[in-house]
C-alpha positions in Angstrom: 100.2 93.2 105.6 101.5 94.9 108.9 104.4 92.9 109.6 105.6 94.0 105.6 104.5 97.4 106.3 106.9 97.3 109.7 109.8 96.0 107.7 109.6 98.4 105.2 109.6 101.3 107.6 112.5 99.7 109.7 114.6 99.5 106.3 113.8 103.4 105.2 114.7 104.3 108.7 117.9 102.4 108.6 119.0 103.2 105.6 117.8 107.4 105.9 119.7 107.2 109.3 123.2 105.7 107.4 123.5 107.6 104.5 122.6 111.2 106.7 125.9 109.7 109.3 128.0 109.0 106.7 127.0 112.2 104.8 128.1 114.3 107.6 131.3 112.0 108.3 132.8 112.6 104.9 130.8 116.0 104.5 133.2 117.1 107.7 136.2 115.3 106.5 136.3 116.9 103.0 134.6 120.7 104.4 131.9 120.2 101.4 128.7 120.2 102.4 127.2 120.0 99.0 128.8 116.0 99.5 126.8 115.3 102.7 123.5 116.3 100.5 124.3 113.9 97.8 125.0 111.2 99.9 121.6 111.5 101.9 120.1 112.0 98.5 121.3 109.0 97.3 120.1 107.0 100.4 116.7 108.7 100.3 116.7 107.0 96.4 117.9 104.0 97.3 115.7 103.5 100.5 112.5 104.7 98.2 113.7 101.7 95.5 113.8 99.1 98.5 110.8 100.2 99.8 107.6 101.7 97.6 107.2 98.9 95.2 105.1 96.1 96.7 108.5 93.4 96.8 107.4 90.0 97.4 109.1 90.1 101.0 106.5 92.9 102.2 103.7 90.6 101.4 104.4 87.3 103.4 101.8 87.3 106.0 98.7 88.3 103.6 95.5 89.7 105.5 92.5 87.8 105.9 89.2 89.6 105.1 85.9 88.7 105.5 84.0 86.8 102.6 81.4 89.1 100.6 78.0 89.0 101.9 75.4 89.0 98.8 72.1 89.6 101.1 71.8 93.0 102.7 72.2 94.8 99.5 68.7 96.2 98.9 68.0 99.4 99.8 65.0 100.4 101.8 62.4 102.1 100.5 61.5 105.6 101.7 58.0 104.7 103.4 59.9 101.9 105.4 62.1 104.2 106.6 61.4 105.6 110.2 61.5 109.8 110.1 63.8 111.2 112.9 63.0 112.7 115.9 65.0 115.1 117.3 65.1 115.5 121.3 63.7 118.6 122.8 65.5 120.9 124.9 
């Protein structure tokens, strides 16, 4: 649904966007930078674990489609079919 789809997007934001601030924070603080990657590698994993699988909380507000139609479904033959004219210029 849209409104799970939303959430989930919000969540890998937030989560992306905290890890990459608190990388740098303690990246700066101890001069490593190799600390800042790990950090925002680590929230990249953990946002990916929130968010790909289909968690129940993504799927509250279900979509309703359209029941299946069983008429319609023969195909016409090629003498019914009208040829196409193409406009002159």
């Amino acid at each position: 649904d849209y409104k799970g789809q939303k959430l989930a997007e919000q969540i890998f934001q937030g989560i992306i966007l905290v890890s990459a601030v608190i990388g740098f924070i303690y990246g700066y603080i101890t001069e490593q930078f190799g600390w800042t990657v790990y950090i925002v590698m680590a929230g990249f994993a953990l946002s990916c674990l929130l968010t790909l699988p289909p968690w129940p909380m993504y799927r509250r507000n279900p979509l309703k489609w359209l029941p299946v139609q069983e008429s319609g479904t023969e195909e016409k033959k090629p003498a019914d079919r009208k040829p196409k004219r193409h406009p002159k210029s």
